[in-house]
C-alpha positions in Angstrom: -164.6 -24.4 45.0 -163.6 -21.9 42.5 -160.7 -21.9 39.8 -160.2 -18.6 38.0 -157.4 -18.4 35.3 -155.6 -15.2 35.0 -152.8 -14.8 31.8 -149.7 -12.9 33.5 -146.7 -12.0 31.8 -144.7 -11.6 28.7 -145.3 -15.3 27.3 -149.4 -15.7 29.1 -148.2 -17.8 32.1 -151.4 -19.4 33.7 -152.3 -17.8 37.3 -154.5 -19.4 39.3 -156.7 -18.2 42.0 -158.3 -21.1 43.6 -161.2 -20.7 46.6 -163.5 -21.8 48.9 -167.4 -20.5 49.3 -166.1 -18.2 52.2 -163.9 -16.3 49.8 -160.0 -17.8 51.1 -158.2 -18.3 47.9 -154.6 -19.8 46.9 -153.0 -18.0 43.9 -151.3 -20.6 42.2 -147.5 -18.9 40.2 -147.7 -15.3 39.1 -145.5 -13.7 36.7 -145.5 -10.2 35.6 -147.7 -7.1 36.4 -150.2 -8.2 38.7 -152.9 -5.6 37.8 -155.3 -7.7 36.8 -154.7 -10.3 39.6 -155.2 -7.5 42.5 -158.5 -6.2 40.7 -160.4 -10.2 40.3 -159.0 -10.8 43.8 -161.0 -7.5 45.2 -163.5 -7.2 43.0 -164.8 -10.7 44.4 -163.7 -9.8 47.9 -161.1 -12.4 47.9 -159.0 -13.4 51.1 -155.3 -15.0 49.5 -153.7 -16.6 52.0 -150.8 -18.9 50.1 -148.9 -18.8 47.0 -148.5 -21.9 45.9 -145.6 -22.6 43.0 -145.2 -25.4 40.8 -141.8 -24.9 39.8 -139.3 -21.5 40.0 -138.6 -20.2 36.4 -139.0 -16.6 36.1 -142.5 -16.7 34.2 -144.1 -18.6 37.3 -142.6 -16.5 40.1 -141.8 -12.5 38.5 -145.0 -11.2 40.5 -144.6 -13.3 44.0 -142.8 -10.6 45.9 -145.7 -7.8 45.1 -148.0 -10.4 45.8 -146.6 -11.5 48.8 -146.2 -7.7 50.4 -149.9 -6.8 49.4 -151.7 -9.7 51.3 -148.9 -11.2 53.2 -149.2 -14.9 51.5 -147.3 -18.2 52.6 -144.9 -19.1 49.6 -144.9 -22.7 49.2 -143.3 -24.5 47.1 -141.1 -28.5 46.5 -138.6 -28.7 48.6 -136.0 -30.1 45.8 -136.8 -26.5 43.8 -135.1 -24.1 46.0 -131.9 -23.8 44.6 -134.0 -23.1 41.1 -136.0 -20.6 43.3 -132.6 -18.9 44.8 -130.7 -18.6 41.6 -131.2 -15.5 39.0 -129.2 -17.9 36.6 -131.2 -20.8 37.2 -134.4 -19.5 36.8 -133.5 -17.4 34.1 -134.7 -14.5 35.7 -131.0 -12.9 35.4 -132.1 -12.8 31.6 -135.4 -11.3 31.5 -135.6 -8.2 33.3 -135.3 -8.0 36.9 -132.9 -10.8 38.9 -135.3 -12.7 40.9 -134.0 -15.0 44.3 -137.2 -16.2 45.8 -137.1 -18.3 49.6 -140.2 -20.0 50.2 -142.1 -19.8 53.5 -142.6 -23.6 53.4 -141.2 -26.5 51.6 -143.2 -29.1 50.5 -142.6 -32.8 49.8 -144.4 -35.8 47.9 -147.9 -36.4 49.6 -147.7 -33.0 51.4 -150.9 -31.7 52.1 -151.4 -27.8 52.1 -155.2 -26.3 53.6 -156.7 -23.4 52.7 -159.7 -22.6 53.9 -162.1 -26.1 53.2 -159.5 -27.2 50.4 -156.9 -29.5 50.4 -154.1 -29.5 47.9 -151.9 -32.5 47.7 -148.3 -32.2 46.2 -147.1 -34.5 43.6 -143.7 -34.5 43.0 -143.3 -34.2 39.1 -139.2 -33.1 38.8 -137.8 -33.5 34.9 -138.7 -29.9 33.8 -137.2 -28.9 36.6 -135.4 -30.6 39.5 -138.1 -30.0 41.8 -141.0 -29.6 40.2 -144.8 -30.4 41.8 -148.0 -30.7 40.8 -151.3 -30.1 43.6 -154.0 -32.1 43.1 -157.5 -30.5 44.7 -160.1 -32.1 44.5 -160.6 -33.6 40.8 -158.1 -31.2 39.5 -154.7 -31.1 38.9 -152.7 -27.8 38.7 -149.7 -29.2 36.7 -147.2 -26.1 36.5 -145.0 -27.0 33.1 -144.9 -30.6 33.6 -148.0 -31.6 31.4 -150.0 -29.7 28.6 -152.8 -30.1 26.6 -151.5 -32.6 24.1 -147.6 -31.8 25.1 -145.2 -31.2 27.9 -142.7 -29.4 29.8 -139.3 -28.4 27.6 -136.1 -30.0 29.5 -133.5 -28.0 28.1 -133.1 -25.5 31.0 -130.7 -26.1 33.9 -132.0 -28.7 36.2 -134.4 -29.8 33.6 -134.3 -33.9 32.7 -136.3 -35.4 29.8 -135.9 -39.0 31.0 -137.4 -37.8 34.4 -140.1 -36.0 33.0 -141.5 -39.1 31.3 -141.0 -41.2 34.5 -143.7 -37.5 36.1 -146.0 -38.5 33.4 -146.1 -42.1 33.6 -147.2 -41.4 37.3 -150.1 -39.0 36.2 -151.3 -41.2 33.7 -151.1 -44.0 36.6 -153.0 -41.8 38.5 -156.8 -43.6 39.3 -159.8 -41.7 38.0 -160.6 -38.9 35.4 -159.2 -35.2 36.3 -159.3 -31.9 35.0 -156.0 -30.6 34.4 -154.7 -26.8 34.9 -151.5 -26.6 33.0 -148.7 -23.7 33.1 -149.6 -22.4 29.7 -152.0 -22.8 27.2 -156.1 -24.2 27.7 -156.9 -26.7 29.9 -157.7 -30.2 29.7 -158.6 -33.9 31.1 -156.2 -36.9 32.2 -158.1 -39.3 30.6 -158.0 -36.8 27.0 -153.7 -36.6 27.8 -153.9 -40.4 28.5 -155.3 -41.3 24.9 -154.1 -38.1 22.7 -150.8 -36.9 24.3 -147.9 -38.4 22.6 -145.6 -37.9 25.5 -147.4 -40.0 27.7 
């Protein structure tokens, strides 16, 4: 297994394509042009076949309906976000550019499990930055979305957003057994067990 990160977007939004040794991949958000998405995907010979979102602000979703009509993904994502995902206002698309109202193909809940290809992504439900916020878990990574970053963490000032709740989403990744790499929404990656000592938010 493969994880590639792209930077989309006005403010570098992580994409992730994530695949198997037989070339099926899950693109993990997408925001903005997706130029440089479409030319990895093909130059490596790439088959996407899900979109996997870890929470519905404009940043993570501004490039999922080109996305979707080019290779005719399954949009998944936590079945407490779709009112974020609906709502121009709520996920502040309204504000930046083009009004976006996404409707996921499938909705996932807490111990879901979502294959593609030979992988197996389980959903983690993280809410507080949003109301339904997830994280996946694949093998000994965890694609976090905006609920934990290298030495920080998701704001909670946006609608939906909790800060209580979010601290409750990172006590349960800290709780988490074992070491993990960790694929955040923004900025590098990192490791639970570096988050577990370092990050002052958990």
């Amino acid at each position: 297994m493969t994880i590639k990160t792209i930077p989309m977007g006005t403010i570098g939004t992580n994409c992730y394509v994530i695949y198997d040794d037989n070339g099926t991949a899950a693109i993990v958000d997408c925001d903005g042009r997706p130029g440089p998405l479409f030319r990895f995907i093909e130059a490596n010979h790439l088959k996407p076949t899900h979109i996997l979102l870890t929470h519905g602000h404009f940043d993570h979703i501004g490039a999922v309906p080109e996305v979707k009509e080019k290779y005719g993904c399954i949009v998944c994502a936590g079945a407490k976000e779709s009112r974020v995902l609906a709502d121009p206002a709520i996920n502040s698309s309204l504000y930046y550019g083009t009004p976006l109202s996404i409707q996921p193909d499938l909705l996932l809940e807490d111990g879901d499990t979502v294959q593609v290809g030979t992988m197996r992504f389980q959903v983690l439900f993280t809410p507080g930055h949003t109301e339904g916020s997830i994280c996946y878990i694949v093998e000994n990574n965890i694609i976090s979305g905006d609920t934990l970053f290298q030495g920080s963490c998701g704001r909670t000032d946006l609608p939906t957003g909790d800060w209580n709740t979010i601290l409750q989403s990172l006590k349960r990744l800290k709780e988490l057994d074992g070491e993990y790499l960790v694929f955040p929404g923004h900025g590098p990656a990192t490791t639970l067990n570096t988050e577990r000592r370092y990050n002052p938010f958990m």
